[in-house]
Structure formats: C-alpha cells, structure tokens
C-alpha positions as CSV (number, residue, x, y, z in Angstrom):
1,X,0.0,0.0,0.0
2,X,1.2,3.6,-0.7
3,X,0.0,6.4,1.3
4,X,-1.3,9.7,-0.2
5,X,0.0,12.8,1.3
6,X,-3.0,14.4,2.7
7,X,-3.5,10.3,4.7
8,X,0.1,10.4,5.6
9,X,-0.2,14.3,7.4
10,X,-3.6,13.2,8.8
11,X,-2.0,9.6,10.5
12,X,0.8,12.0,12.1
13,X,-2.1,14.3,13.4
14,X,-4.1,11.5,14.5
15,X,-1.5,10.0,16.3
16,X,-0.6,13.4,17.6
17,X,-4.1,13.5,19.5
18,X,-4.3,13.6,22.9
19,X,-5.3,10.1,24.6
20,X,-4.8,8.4,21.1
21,X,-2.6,5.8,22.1
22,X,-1.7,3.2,19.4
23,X,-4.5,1.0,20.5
24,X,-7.0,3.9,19.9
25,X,-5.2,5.1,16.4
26,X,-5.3,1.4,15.2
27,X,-8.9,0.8,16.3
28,X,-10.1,4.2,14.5
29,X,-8.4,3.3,11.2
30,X,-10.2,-0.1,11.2
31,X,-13.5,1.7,12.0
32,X,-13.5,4.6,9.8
33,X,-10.9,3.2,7.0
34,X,-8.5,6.3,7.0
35,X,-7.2,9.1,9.4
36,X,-9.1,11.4,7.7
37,X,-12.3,10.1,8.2
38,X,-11.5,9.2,11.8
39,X,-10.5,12.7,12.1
40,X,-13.3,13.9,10.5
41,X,-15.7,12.1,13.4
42,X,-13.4,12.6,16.6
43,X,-15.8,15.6,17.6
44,X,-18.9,13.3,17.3
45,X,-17.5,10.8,19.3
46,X,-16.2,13.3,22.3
47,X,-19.4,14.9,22.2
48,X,-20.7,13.4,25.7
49,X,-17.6,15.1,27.7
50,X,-16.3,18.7,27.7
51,X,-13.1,16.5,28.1
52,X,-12.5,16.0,24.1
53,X,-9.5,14.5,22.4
54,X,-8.5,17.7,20.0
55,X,-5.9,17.0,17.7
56,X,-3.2,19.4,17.0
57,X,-3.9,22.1,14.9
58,X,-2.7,21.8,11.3
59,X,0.6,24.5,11.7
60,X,1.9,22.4,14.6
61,X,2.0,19.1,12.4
62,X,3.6,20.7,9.8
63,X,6.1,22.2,11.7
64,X,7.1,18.9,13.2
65,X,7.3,17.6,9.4
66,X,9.5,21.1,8.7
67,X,11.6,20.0,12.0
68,X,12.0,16.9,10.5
69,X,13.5,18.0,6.5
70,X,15.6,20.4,8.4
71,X,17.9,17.3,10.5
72,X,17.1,15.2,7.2
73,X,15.1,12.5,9.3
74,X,12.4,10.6,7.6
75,X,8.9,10.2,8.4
76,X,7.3,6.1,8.2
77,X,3.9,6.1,8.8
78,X,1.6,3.0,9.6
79,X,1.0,2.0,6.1
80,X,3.7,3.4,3.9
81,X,5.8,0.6,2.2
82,X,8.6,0.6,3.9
83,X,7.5,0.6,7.2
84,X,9.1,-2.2,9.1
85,X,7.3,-5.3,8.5
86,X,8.0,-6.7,12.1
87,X,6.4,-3.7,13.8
88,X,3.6,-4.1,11.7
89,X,2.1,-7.5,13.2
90,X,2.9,-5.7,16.6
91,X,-0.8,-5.1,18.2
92,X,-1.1,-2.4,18.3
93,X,1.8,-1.4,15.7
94,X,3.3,2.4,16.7
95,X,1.7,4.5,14.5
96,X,4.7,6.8,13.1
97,X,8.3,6.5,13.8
98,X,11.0,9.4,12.8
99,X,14.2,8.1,11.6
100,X,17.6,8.9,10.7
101,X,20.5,7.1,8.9
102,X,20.0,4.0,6.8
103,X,16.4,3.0,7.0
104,X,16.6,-0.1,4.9
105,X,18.1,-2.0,8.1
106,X,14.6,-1.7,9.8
107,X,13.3,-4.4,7.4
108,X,16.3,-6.8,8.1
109,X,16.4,-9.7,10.4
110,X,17.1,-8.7,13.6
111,X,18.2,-9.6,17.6
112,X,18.2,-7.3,20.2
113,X,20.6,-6.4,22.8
114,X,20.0,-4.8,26.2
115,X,21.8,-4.7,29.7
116,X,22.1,-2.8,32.9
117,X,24.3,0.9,32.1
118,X,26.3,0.2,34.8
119,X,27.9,-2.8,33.3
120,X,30.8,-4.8,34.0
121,X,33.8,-4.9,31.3
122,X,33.2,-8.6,31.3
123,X,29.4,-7.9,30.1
124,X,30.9,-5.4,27.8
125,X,33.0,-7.1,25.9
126,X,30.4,-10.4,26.1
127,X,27.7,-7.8,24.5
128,X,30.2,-6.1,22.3
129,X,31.6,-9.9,20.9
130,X,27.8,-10.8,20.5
131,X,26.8,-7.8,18.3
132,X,29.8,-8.5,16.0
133,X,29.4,-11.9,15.7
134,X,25.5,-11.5,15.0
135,X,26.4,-8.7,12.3
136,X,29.2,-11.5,10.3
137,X,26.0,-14.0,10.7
138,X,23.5,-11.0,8.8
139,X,21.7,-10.0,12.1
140,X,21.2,-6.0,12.1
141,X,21.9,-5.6,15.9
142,X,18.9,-3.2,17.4
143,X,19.3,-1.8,21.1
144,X,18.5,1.6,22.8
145,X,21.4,3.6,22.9
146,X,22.1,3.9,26.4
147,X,25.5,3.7,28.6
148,X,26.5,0.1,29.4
149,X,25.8,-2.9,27.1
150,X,23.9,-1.1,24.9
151,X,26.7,1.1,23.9
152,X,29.0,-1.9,23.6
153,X,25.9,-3.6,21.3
154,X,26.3,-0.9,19.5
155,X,29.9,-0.3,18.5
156,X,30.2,-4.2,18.2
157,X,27.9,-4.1,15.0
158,X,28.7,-0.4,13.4
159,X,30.4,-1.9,10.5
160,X,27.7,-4.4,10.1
161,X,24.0,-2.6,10.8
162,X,22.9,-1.2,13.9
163,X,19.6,0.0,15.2
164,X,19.3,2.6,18.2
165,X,16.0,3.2,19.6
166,X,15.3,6.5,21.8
167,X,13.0,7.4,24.0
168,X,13.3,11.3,23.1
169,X,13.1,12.5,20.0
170,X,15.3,11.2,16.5
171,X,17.3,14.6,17.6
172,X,17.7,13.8,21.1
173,X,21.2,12.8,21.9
174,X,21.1,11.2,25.5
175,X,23.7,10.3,27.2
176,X,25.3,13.7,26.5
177,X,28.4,11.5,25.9
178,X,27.1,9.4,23.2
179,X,27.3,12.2,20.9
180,X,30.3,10.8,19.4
181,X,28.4,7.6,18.9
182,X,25.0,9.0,17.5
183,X,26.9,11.0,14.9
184,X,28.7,7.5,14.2
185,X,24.8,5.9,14.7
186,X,23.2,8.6,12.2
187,X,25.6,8.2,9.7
188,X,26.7,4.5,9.4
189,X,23.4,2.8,10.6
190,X,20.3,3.9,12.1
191,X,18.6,6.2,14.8
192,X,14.7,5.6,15.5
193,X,12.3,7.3,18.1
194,X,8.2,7.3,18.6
195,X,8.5,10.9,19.9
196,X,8.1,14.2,17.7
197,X,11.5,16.2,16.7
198,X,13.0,18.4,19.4
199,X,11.2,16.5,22.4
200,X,13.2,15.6,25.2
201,X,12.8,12.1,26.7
202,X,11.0,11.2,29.6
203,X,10.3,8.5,32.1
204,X,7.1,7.0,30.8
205,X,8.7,7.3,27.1
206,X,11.1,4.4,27.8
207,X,8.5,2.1,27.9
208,X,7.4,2.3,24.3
209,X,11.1,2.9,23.1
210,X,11.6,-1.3,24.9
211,X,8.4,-2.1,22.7
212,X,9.7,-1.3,19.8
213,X,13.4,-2.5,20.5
214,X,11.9,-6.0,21.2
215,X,9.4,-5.3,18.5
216,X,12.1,-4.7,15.5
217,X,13.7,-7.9,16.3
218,X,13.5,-12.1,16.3
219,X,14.7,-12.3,19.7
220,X,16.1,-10.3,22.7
221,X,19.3,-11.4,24.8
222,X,19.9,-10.0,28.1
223,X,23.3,-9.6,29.3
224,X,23.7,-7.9,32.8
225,X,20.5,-6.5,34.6
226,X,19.0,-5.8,37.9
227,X,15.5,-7.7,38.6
228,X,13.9,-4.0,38.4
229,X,15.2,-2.8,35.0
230,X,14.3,-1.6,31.5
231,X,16.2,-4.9,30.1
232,X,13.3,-7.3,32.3
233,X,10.3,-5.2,31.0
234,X,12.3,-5.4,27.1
235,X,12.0,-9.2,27.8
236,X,8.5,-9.3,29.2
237,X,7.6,-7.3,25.9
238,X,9.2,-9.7,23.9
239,X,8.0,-12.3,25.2
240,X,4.1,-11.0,24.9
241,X,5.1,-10.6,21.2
242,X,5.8,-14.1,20.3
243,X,10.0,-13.5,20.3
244,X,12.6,-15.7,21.8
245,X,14.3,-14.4,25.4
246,X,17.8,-14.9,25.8
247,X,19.5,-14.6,29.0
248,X,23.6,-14.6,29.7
249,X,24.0,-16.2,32.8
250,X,26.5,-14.6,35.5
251,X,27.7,-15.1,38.8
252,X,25.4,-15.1,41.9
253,X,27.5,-13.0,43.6
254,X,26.8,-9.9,41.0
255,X,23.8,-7.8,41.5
256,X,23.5,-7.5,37.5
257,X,23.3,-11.2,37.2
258,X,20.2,-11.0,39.4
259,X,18.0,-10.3,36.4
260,X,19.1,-13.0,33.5
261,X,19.3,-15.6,36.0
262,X,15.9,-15.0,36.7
263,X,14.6,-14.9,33.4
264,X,16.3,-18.5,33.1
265,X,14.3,-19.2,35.8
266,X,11.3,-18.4,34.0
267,X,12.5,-20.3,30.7
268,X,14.5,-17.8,29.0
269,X,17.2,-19.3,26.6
270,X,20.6,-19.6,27.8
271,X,23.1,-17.6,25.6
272,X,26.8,-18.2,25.8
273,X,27.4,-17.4,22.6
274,X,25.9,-17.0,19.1
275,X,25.2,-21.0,18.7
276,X,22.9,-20.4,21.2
277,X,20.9,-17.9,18.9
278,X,21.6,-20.1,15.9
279,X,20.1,-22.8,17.5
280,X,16.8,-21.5,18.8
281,X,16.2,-19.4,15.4
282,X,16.6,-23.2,13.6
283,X,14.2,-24.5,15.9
284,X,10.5,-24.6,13.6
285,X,8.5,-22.2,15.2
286,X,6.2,-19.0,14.5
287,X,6.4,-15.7,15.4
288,X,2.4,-14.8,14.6
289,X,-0.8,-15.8,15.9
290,X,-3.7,-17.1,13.9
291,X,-5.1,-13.8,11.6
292,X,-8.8,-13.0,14.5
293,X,-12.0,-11.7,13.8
294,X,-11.6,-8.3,12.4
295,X,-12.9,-5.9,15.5
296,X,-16.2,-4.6,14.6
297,X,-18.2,-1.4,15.4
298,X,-21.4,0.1,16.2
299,X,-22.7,4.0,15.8
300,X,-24.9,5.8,18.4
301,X,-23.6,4.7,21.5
302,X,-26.0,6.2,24.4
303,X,-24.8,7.9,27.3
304,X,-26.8,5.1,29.7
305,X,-24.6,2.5,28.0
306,X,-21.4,4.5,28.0
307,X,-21.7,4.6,32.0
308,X,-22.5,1.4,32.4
309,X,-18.9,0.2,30.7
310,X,-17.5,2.6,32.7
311,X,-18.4,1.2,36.1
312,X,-17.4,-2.3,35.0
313,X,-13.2,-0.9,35.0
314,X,-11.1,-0.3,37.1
315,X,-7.2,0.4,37.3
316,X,-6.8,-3.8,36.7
317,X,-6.9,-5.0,33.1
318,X,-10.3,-5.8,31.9
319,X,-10.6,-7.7,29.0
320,X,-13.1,-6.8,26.7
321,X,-15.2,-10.1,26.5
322,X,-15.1,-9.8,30.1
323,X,-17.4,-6.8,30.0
324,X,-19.5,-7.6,27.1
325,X,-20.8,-10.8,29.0
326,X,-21.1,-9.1,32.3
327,X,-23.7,-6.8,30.1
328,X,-24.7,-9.3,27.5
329,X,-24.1,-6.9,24.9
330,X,-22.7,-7.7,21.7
331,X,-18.6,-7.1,21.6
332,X,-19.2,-4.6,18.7
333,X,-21.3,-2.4,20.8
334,X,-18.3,-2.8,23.7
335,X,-16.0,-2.0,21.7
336,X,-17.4,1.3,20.2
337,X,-18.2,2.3,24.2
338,X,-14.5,1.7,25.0
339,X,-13.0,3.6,22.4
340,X,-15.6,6.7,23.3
341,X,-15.0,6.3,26.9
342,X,-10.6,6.4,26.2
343,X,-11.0,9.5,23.7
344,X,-12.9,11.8,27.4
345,X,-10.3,10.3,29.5
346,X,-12.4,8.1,31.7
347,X,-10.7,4.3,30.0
348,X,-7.2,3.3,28.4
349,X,-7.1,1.2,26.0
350,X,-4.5,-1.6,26.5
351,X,-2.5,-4.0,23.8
352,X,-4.2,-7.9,23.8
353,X,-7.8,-6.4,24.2
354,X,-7.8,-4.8,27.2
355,X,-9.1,-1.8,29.1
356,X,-8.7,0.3,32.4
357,X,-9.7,2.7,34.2
C-alpha cells in the first residue's frame, strides 16, 4: 500500500491526538478506514464530555514535518511501504516512527541487545563480541542507545548494521556523551524514536522505546541487569510478542546477574554465545498468531450504556469479552463504548484487548 500525502499528514495528526494511544489510532483506522475520516468524526465521538481529544492544529503538524526536512530525518507512517514489517504485526503497531541514517536496516532480520548501564567490562566485551558476531552471521543488531551494554551492542555491530531506539526525540542525543556515537549511529546505521522532533525524553517514554526494540527484532538477549530494570520489561515485551528471550547467565555474587538468571528461571534461553541464537532461530517455530476476527463497530452509542462500561473498570486490566458478557451486549457495541469512553479520558485502552480505568 502507498500512502497519499493528505493520509500520511492526517496519520501523524491523529497520532498526535491527545489520549490516542496506538490501540486507539489502530482501532479508529479499522472503523473509519483512513485518518481522515476518523479525524473527520473525533468531535462526534467526544461529544458526551467537555473533556475531548483535540488534535493538533494543522501548523503544529507541519512544523514537526519542517523539524524533520531540516535534521534530514524521515517520516514512516503506519501504512507506507517501507515501514518495518515486524512492527507491523505488533498489536497495536506504533503509528509513526521518525528516523535517521539508513532506513533499509529496519526491514532486516534482527536480535536485540539490552543490559544494565552500569555494566561490568566482562558484560561489555560479552555484549560487544555478541553484536559482531551476529552482524558477520547478517543479524542487524537493534538496542537503545544507552551507557552500558547497549553502547558496547552498539559499537560491536557499526560496521555491520545497527539499530538505536530512543525514548526522546530522533534529535535527542542522550547520554550527553554518546554524541560521538550518534553521529557514528546517524551516519553508518540507524537512529529511530516514537517521539516528535525536538522532544526531550522522559520516564514514561522508555516504555514504548523497549516495545519497539523488542518489537524490531526475532529475539532479545539480556546480558547484565538488575530484577527491576528496562532490560526485564524489554524481555517481558518480547516475550508478549511471540519473540525468543535470551538470557547470559553470571555469577550469583553480582547484583547485575540478578536479572538473566531469573529470566532462566522463567524459561528464558541460555546464551553463551551466538550457537545459542543459531540454535533457537533453527528450531521450527512461529512468530504470529492465527489472523482474529476483524474488531467490529457500532454507531450511536448512548450515554446510559457508555456509564455502564465505565463502572465495570477499574485500574486492573479488563478484557473486553469480560465486559460484554457481564452486560450481555454484543462485543461490537463494547468496543465502540471503550473507544468513546478512552477518547474523554475516563478508559485506556490496553494491547491484547484490554481496558482500564
């Protein structure tokens, strides 16, 4: 499929939107087949709640595009033909990503690396010897950028490919003293981030920047982490997303060997080397569930209805089912309730079917 200009602008809008999320972007293309339609009927739908969802005015979204021609980054939106194909089966898939440097290695096979910044010289060189040997093997090497093993990931597998995923913005060089290595990053391999141009990264954007690191690639191999670390929820991810966990075991006695050793525990693959990767990737296996029902809408939601969803959540995950059987209402009438109810702020929509409060 190629995208039109006037769908590709109105997909970055969309997913400009406050409390469109990429559950709530993806569910609004599938109801209203384009972003211009769904933009087209956001006011109807926020009509119950002086709490609407306004999307950015025109101006702004073009400026971030102008932002964007002015570092030489490169828009891929949901839908355009090179966007990477292993995001895409994601649900929900991030609607836009900015990028920088050598885009083609997004739709390569690809492992992940990720570790604790603080990281020993053993896991280091480990990381750094891994991301080489995976690059000789054709494996682009994606990881986040950060100090530690993720720098060592990436300097391992310049010459070969490298991804680096941030949780600011394309332009947002953090650590201060990676700059020497996003220059390398920008110009030898490639530089992706979720966020607009110019913004500045914070906590809660390190979340989506691990879903789309365990997102790009096959698998994920952890090399030194603490239990509560980025590197376990990168695994968790990939894990929820079909990909194979690989863990580098270390010694007992070292806080960052806490966290693969766990994830053994919990049936992560052991990795001592790239034979270990070799050998799970061999094994026959998919990556992909089963193609489900396409999600299904209905119009003219009431208010009566619309409070009674909303009384059935709560901050724990609700699936959706859940709440259409509790009501004995069809799922397509649930579904159009849920996505009202998350664009006035009173429900989140959730990846696997789920919602909160």
């Amino acid at each position: 499929m190629s995208l039109r200009g006037a769908e590709r602008f109105a997909r970055l809008r969309l997913a400009r939107t406050d409390r469109i999320g990429p559950v709530a972007f993806s569910q609004l293309l599938l109801r209203y087949g384009s972003a211009v339609s769904a933009l087209d009927a956001l006011p109807g739908l926020v009509r119950k709640s002086g709490a609407a969802s306004s999307p950015p005015p025109e101006e702004a979204v073009q400026r971030e595009l102008d932002r964007g021609d002015q570092i030489g980054a490169r828009l891929l939106v949901l839908g355009d033909d090179d966007y990477p194909e292993m995001l895409a089966a994601l649900d929900p898939p991030p609607p836009i990503l900015w990028t920088r440097g050598r885009v083609e290695l997004l739709n390569r096979p690809s492992v992940a690396i990720v570790g604790a910044r603080i990281a020993s010289a053993g896991g280091q060189r480990i990381a750094r010897g891994l991301a080489q040997q995976l690059g000789q093997s054709g494996h682009v090497v994606v990881s986040g950028m950060a100090r530690g093993i993720d720098a060592a990931a990436h300097e391992g597998a310049l010459p070969t490919g490298t991804v680096a995923v941030l949780g600011g913005g394309v332009d947002d060089i953090y650590p201060p003293e990676h700059a020497d290595l996003y220059a390398r990053l920008i110009g030898q391999a490639c530089v992706v981030s979720e966020s607009p141009i110019g913004a500045r990264a914070q906590a809660r954007d390190f979340p989506r920047r691990n879903r789309i690191i365990s997102g790009l690639s096959r698998g994920v191999v952890v090399v030194e982490a603490e239990i509560r670390s980025g590197s376990l929820i990168t695994a968790r991810l990939a894990a929820e997303q079909g990909r194979d966990v690989f863990a580098v075991p270390g010694s007992p006695l070292d806080p960052r060997a806490r966290g693969p050793n766990e994830l053994l525990r919990q049936g992560a693959i052991l990795c001592e080397g790239i034979e270990d990767i070799d050998r799970a990737f061999n094994t026959l296996r998919t990556l992909r569930e089963p193609p489900s029902e396409p999600l299904r809408y209905e119009d003219d939601i009431d208010d009566a209805f619309l409070d009674r969803v909303a009384a059935l959540l709560s901050p724990t995950p609700t699936p959706r089912d859940e709440i259409a059987r509790a009501l004995n209402a069809p799922m397509a009438q649930v579904a159009s309730a849920l996505l009202e109810l998350s664009l006035t702020g009173r429900a989140e929509l959730l990846p696997g079917g789920l919602a909160s409060s």
